[in-house]
N, C-alpha and C positions, 0 to 999 in steps of 0.2 A: 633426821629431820622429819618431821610430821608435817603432811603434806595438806595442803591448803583443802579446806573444804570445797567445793562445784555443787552448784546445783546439778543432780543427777540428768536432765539432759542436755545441761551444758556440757556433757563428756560424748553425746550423740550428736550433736546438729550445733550449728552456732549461724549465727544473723550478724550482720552488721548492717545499716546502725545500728544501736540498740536504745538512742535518745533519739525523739522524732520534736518537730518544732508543728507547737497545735496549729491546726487547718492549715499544713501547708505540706504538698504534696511530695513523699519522700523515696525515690528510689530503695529495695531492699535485697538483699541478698541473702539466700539461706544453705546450707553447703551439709550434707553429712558429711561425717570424721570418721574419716576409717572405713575400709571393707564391709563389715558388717551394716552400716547407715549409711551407704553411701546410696545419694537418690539415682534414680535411673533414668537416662539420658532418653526423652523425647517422651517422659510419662507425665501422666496430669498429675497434678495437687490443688490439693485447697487446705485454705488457710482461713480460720475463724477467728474474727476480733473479740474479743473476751474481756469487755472492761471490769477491774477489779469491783468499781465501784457502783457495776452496774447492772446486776443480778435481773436477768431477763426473769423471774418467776411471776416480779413484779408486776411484769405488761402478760405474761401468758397465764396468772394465774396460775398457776401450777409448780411442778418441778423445774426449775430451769434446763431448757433445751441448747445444747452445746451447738446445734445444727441450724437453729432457728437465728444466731448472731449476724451481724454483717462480715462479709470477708471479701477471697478473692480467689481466682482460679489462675494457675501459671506451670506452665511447662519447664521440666528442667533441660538445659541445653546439652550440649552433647560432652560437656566436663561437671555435669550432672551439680550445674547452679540454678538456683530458682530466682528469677527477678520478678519485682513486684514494684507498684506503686500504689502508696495508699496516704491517705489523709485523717490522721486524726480531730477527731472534732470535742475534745475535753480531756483535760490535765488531769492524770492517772496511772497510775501500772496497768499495762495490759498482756493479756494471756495470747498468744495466736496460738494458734491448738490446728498441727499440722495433719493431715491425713492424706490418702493415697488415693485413688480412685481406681475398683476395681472392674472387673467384666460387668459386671452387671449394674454400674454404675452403683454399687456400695462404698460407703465411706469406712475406710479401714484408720481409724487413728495410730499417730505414729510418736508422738508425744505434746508439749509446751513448752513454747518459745517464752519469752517474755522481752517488754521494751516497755521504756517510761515516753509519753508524750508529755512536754512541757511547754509552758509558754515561755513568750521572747524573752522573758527578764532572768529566769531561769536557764531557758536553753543555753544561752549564751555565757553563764558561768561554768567556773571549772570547780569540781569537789577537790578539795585539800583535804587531806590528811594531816591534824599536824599537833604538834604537842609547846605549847609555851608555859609550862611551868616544871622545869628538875632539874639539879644536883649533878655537878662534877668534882674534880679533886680542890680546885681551888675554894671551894664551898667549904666552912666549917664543918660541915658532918656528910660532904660529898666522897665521891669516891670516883675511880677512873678517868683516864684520860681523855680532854673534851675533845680530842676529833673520831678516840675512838667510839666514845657514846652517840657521837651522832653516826658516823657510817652504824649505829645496832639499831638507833632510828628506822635510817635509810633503812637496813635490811629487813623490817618488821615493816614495811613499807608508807612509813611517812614522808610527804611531801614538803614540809618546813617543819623548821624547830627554832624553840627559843630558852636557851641556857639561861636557867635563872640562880647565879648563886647568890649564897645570903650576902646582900650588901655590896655585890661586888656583879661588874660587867665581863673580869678576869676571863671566867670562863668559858661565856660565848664569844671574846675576842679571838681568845685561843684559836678557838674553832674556826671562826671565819680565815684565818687567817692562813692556817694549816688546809680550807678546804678551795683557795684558790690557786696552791702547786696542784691540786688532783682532779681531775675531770671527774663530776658529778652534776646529777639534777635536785638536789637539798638545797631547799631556802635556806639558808640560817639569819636569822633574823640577833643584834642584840639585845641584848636581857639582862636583868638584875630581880630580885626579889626583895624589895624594901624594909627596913624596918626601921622606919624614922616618926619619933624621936630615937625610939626604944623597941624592943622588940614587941611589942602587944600588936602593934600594928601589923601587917601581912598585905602589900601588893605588889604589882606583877608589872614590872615597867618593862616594855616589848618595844626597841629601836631606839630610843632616847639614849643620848648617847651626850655628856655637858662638858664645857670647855675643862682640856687638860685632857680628854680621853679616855673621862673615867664616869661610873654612875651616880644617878641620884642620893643614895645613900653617903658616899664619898662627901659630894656636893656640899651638902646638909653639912655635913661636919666639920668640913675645911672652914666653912662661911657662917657657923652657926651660931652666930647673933646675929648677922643679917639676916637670915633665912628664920630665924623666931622672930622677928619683929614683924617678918609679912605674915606670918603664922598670926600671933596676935593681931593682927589689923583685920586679918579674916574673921576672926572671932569676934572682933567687938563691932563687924558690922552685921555681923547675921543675928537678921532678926526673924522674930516669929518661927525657931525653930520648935519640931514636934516635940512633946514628953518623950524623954527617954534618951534624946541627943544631946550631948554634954559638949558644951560649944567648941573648948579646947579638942576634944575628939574630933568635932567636925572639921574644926578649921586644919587638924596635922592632914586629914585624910585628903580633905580638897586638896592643899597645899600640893599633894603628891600629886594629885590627881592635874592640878593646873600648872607643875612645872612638867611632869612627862608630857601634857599638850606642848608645849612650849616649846619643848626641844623635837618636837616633830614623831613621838612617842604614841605611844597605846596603854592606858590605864586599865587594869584588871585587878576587881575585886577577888583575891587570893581565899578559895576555904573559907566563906564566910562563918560556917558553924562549924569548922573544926575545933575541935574540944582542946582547953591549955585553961583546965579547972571550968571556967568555962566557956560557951563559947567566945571564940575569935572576934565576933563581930553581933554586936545588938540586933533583935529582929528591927526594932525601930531605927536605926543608922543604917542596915541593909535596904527597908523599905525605901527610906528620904534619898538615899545616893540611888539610888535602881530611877525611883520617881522623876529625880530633879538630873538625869540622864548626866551625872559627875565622871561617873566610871563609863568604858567604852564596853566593859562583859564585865559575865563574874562565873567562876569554876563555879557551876552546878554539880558536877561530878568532878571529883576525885578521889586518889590513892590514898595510902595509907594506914588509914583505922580499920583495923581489922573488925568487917560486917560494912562497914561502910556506914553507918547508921545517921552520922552528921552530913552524908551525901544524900539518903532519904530524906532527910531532913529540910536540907537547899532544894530537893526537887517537889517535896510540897511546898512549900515556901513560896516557891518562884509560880509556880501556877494558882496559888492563890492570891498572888499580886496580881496575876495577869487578872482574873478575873474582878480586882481591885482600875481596870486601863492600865496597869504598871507592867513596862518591859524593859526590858535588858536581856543583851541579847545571851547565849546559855552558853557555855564554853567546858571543854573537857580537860583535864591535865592530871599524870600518871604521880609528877612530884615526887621521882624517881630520885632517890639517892645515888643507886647502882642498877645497874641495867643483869637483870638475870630474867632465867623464865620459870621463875618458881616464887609461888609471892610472901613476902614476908614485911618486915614494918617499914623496911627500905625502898623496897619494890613494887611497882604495879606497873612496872614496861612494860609498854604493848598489852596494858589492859581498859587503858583509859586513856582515850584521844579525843580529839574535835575534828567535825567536818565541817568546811567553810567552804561557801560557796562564791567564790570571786573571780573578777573579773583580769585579776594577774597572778601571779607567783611572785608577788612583792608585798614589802609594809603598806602600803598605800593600798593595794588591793587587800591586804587582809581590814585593813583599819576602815575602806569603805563599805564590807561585807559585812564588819559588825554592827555600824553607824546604822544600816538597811535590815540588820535582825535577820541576816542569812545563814546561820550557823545552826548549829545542832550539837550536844554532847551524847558520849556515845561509852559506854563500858562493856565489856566481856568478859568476863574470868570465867577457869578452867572448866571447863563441861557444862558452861552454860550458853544459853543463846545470849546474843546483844541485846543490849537495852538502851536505846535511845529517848532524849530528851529533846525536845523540841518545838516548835508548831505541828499544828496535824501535817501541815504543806511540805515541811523539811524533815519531818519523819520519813512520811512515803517514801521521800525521794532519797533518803541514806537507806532503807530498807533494799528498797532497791537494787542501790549501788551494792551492800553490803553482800549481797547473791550474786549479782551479775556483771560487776567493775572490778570490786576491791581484789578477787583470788587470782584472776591474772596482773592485774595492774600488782599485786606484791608479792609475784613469784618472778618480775622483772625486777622489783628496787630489790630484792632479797639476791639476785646475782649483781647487781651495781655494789651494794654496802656491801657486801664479801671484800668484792677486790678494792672498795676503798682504804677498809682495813689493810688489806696486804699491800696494797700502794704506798700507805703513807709508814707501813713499816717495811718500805722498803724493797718490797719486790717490783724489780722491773717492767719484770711480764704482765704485771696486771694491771699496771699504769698503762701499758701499751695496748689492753682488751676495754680498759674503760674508754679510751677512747675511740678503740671501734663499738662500743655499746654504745656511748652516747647519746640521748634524744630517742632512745627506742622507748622509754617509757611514756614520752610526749607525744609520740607517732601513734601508740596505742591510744592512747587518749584521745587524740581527733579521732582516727579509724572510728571509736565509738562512738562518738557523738557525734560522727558523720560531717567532721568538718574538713576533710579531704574528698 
């Protein structure tokens, strides 16, 4: 196993909180790890506020002075913890840059802390991990078993997922269904990946779920001259569409788009320029749906095409709409056939996710976090840094996460999705440790964000 990246002194010292709520004043605690950092019980410190975005060189003129910041001075107590109270006054990353204080009243630096300051609307979300667009076996060109793709989820450390097979809700039913014998902390949300009429079409129905117990696609087909004739009444009332929107196109897409509302659903524009001769989706039907807010997100980033190139593609696209007033909110998806860790034209597991910022670990919470443009898409493959898509707002703050959250919080789901696997084929003992695990991954989450 290759073990999680740390920022290098998060293996020296650690803080908790590490999310502060702006201008309000936050209890902090700071602790060396281990023998070698451990602080010294009745010794001074100081601690230097270092905001990311706020380069003292500016006001001194000069080099920026690491000593010249605001901070605070605090004693560690005799199990050598340092308490502090401080008040952030602007939503940022900031550095605390700890040091010692010696005989001679010199500052001996000892390393960087780091903590995000947020505002309320912020603070008070949770970051998800989570993947709504890939491929199981009941999928025409899926593969593996859908409870065990989601425990590889869980174990790569996603917090929800949504099984999208082609035309079918099959194999995220599976999964729900198989993941309520096993104690786990995974959304599963269901899913289907549309293609109605026909296959040209490509979206991402997330919860909708239509009488009979089956998907949209199904739907369509059992009922399919009724379900054309609302199709044509869309189209022969939309007027004043753009060049380049061909009304029958508009009206299939809506159509999808206003029964997954319907059924209590989440509409996602799938791979808009994924390449099938050519692209997937019109620049001018990607603008008008992003515009005329049809769709609730759309994959800016995902798997697949090797170079990614149709994903550079949606990520200029989409920031030139923005500077057009057009948003939609950015969504990430792996659109994993088979879950390995080696990438090929099946796989990009655990290469390409989304973070969503809400205010539950439900459909309702994800579907209000995209309605509000709180999301971020986010890729990494092998030996590279992350690359995130975003607002500059929801950047920061997954950068952040991506150093100082994500490497514990997914070396906890990565011992959860182990033993879901072994749970659900069968071993006892591990059904019996998931449920002493439990809610640890949700304890560390408040722990962080200082909601205990």
């Amino acid at each position: 196993m290759k073990i999680i990246n740390q920022a290098t002194f998060n293996c020296d010292y650690e803080i908790f909180p590490r999310v502060a709520r702006l201008s309000t004043p936050t209890l902090f605690e700071v602790r060396g790890l281990g023998i070698e950092t451990a602080l010294t019980p009745g010794k001074r410190y100081i601690l230097r506020m270092i905001g990311q975005e706020e380069n003292n060189s500016s006001v001194l003129l000069d080099i920026s002075d690491w000593k010249k910041y605001d901070g605070v001075e605090a004693v560690a107590d005799s199990s050598g913890v340092l308490r502090f109270t401080y008040s952030f006054s602007r939503e940022q990353i900031y550095t605390l840059r700890l040091a010692s204080v010696g005989g001679n009243n010199d500052w001996v630096p000892l390393g960087d802390l780091r903590i995000f300051c947020a505002k309320d609307d912020l603070y008070y979300r949770t970051p998800l991990r989570g993947n709504t667009h890939c491929h199981v076996c009941p999928s025409v060109d899926g593969h593996e078993d859908p409870f065990l793709a989601a425990a590889m989820y869980r174990k790569a450390g996603f917090d929800f997922l949504t099984i999208t097979d082609h035309h079918l809700i099959d194999g995220s039913k599976l999964a729900i269904e198989a993941a309520k014998k096993i104690p786990n902390d995974l959304t599963l949300f269901y899913g289907e990946e549309v293609h109605v009429p026909n296959a040209y079409i490509h979206a991402v129905n997330v919860g909708a779920v239509f009488p009979g117990g089956i998907g949209l696609d199904r739907w369509y087909h059992n009922n399919e001259s009724a379900c054309l004739e609302e199709v044509r009444q869309i189209a022969s009332k939309a007027k004043g569409l753009p060049d380049g929107v061909e009304p029958m196109d508009y009206a299939f897409r809506k159509w999808i788009a206003d029964r997954i509302h319907e059924y209590g659903g989440v509409a996602i524009m799938a791979h808009p320029f994924w390449e099938w001769d050519a692209h997937n989706t019109r620049d001018d039907v990607f603008r008008y749906f992003a515009k005329e807010k049809i769709y609730d997100g759309a994959e800016i980033l995902h798997g697949q095409e090797p170079g990614c190139r149709d994903a550079n593609m949606q990520v200029a696209f989409w920031n030139d709409m923005r500077t057009e007033g057009i948003f939609i909110s950015p969504l990430g998806a792996d659109d994993a056939h088979r879950r390995n860790y080696r990438w090929d034209y099946e796989s990009c597991f655990n290469q390409v996710f989304s973070v969503v910022f809400a205010k539950e670990n439900s459909l309702h919470g994800f579907a209000e976090a995209l309605e509000n443009g709180y999301t971020a898409a986010v890729e990494t493959y092998e030996n590279a840094p992350e690359h995130v898509i975003g607002t500059y707002r929801m950047t920061k703050f997954v950068i952040f996460l991506l150093d100082q959250y994500y490497p514990q919080h997914d070396e906890l789901c990565f011992e959860e999705g182990r033993l879901m696997r072994d749970a659900y084929l069968g071993d006892k003992e591990a059904s019996d440790l998931l449920q002493m695990l439990n809610g640890r991954v949700r304890r560390y989450t408040e722990r962080f964000f200082g909601r205990i």
